[in-house]
C-alpha positions in Angstrom: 195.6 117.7 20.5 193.7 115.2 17.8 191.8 112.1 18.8 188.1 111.3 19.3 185.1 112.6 21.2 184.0 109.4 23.0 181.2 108.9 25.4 181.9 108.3 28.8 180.6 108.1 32.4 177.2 110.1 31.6 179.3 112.5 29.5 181.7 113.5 27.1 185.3 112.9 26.9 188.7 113.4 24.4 190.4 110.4 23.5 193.7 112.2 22.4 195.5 110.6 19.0 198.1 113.1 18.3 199.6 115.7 19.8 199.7 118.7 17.4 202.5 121.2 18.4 202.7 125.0 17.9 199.9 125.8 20.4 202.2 126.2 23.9 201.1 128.5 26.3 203.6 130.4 27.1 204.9 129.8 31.2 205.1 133.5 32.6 203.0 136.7 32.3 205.8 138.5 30.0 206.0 135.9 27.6 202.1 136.1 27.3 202.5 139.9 26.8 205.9 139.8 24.4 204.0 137.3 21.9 200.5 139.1 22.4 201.9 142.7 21.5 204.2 140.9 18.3 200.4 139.7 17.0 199.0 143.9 17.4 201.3 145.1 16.1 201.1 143.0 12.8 197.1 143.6 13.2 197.3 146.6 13.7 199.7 147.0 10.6 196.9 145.5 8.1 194.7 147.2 9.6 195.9 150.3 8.6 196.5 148.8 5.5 192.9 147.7 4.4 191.3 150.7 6.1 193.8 153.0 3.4 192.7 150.6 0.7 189.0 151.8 1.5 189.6 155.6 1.7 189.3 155.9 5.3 191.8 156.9 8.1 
C-alpha cells in the first residue's frame, strides 16, 4: 500500500493512495510453508554458489 503518513488524533496514521499488489499473505499455514521452502531452496542454491566462488564449502 502507497499513500501518505499524515498526522492524526495525537499520532500517526496512513492515508493509503494505491494499492500495490504482489505482497498477499497467503490464507492457510501450508501455503505459508509451500512458498517459504520455494524461497530456501533458491537461497540456499546461491548460497552454495557464492560460498564455491570463495573457496569454501
Amino acid at each position: 500500500m502507497r499513500g501518505a503518513l499524515v498526522e492524526a488524533d495525537g499520532g500517526w496514521a496512513l492515508q493509503p493512495r494505491k494499492l500495490v499488489g504482489g505482497f498477499e499473505v497467503p490464507e492457510t499455514q501450508v501455503a505459508i510453508l509451500r512458498e517459504n521452502f520455494k524461497k530456501v531452496m533458491r537461497y540456499r542454491k546461491t548460497a552454495k554458489r557464492e560460498l564455491a566462488k570463495r573457496g569454501r564449502t
